[in-house]
C-alpha positions in Angstrom: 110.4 112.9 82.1 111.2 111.3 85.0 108.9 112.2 87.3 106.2 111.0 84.0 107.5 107.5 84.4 107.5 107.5 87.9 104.1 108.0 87.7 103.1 106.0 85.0 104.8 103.0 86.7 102.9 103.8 90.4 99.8 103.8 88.5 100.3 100.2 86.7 101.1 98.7 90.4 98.0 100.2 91.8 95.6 99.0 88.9 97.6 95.3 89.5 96.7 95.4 93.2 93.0 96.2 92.2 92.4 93.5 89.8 93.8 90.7 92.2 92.0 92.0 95.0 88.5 92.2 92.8 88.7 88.7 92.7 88.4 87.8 95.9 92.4 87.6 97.0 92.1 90.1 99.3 89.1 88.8 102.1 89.6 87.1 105.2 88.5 83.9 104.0 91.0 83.8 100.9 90.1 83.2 97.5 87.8 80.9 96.7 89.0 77.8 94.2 86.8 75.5 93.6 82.9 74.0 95.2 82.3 70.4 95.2 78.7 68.6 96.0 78.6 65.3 98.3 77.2 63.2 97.3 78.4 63.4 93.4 75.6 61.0 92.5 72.0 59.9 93.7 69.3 57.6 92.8 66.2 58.7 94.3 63.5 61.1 94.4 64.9 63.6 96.8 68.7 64.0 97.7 69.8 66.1 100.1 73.4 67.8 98.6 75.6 69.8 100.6 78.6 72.5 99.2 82.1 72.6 100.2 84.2 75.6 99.8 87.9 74.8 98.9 89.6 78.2 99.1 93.3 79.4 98.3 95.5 82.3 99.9 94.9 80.8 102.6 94.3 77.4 102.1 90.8 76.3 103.7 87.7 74.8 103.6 84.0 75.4 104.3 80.9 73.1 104.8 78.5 74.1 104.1 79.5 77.3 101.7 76.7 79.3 101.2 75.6 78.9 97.8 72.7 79.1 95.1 71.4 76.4 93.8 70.0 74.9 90.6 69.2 71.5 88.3 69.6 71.5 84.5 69.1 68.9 81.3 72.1 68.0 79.1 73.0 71.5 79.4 69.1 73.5 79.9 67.7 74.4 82.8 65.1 71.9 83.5 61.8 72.0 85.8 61.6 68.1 86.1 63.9 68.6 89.2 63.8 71.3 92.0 66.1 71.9 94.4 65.8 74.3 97.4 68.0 77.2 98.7 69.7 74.7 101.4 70.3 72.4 98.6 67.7 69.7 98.8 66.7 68.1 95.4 63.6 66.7 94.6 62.2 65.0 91.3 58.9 66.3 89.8 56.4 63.2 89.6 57.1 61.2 86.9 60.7 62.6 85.9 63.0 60.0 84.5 67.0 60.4 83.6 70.3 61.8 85.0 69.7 65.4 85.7 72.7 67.8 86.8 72.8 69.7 90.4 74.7 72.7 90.5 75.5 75.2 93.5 77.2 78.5 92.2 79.2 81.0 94.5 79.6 84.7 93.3 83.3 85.7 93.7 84.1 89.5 94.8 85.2 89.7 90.9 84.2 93.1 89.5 85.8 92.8 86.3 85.1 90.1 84.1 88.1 89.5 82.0 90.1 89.2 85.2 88.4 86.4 86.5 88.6 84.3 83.5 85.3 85.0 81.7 83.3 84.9 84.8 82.5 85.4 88.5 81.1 82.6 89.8 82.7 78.9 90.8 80.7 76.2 90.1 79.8 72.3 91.8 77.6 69.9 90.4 76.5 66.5 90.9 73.9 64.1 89.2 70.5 63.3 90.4 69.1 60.3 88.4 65.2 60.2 89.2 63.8 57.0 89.0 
């Protein structure tokens, strides 16, 4: 009966150890927290937006973090604004309104639940085309 527990409590340590490494606490970089865009906001027809990494365990930052990007509508994805793999947005001719920028990160997060419903970390900004 022992020997049962013994086991029984190695094998709860080692499936802890996997789900905090599956998201991401165990790389060299340290876990990614949060992204944030410069500049938050732009008026004009084509922005150029750059990513920063904040990260955690250890504590650091990256700029430019690699990242893919996108524009949506009050919550759609839209077509009114494009924005390129480096991050440069550009209105479609004759696009008017606030628009939202977004760069998303994939974590190392291969379970879902253990990342909080998902396994990416999200910026965004807003892009008002003229």
């Amino acid at each position: 009966m022992k020997k049962l527990r013994f086991i029984f409590s190695f094998l709860v340590l080692i499936v802890a150890a996997s789900l905090a490494t599956s998201c991401g606490a165990g790389s060299s970089q340290g876990k990614l927290q949060s992204v944030s865009l410069i500049p938050p906001a732009a008026d004009a027809d084509e922005v150029q937006f750059t990513a920063t990494g904040y990260y955690i365990h250890p504590a650091s930052t990256l700029t430019p973090q690699p990242a893919s990007w996108g524009a949506c509508y009050q919550g759609a994805p839209t077509s009114q604004v494009s924005v390129t793999s480096a991050g440069k947005a550009q209105c479609a001719t004759g696009a008017t309104g606030t628009y939202t920028v977004y760069a998303f990160v994939p974590t190392n997060c291969t379970v879902i639940t253990a990342c909080g419903g998902g396994c990416t970390v999200v910026g965004s900004a807003q892009l008002t085309c003229p």
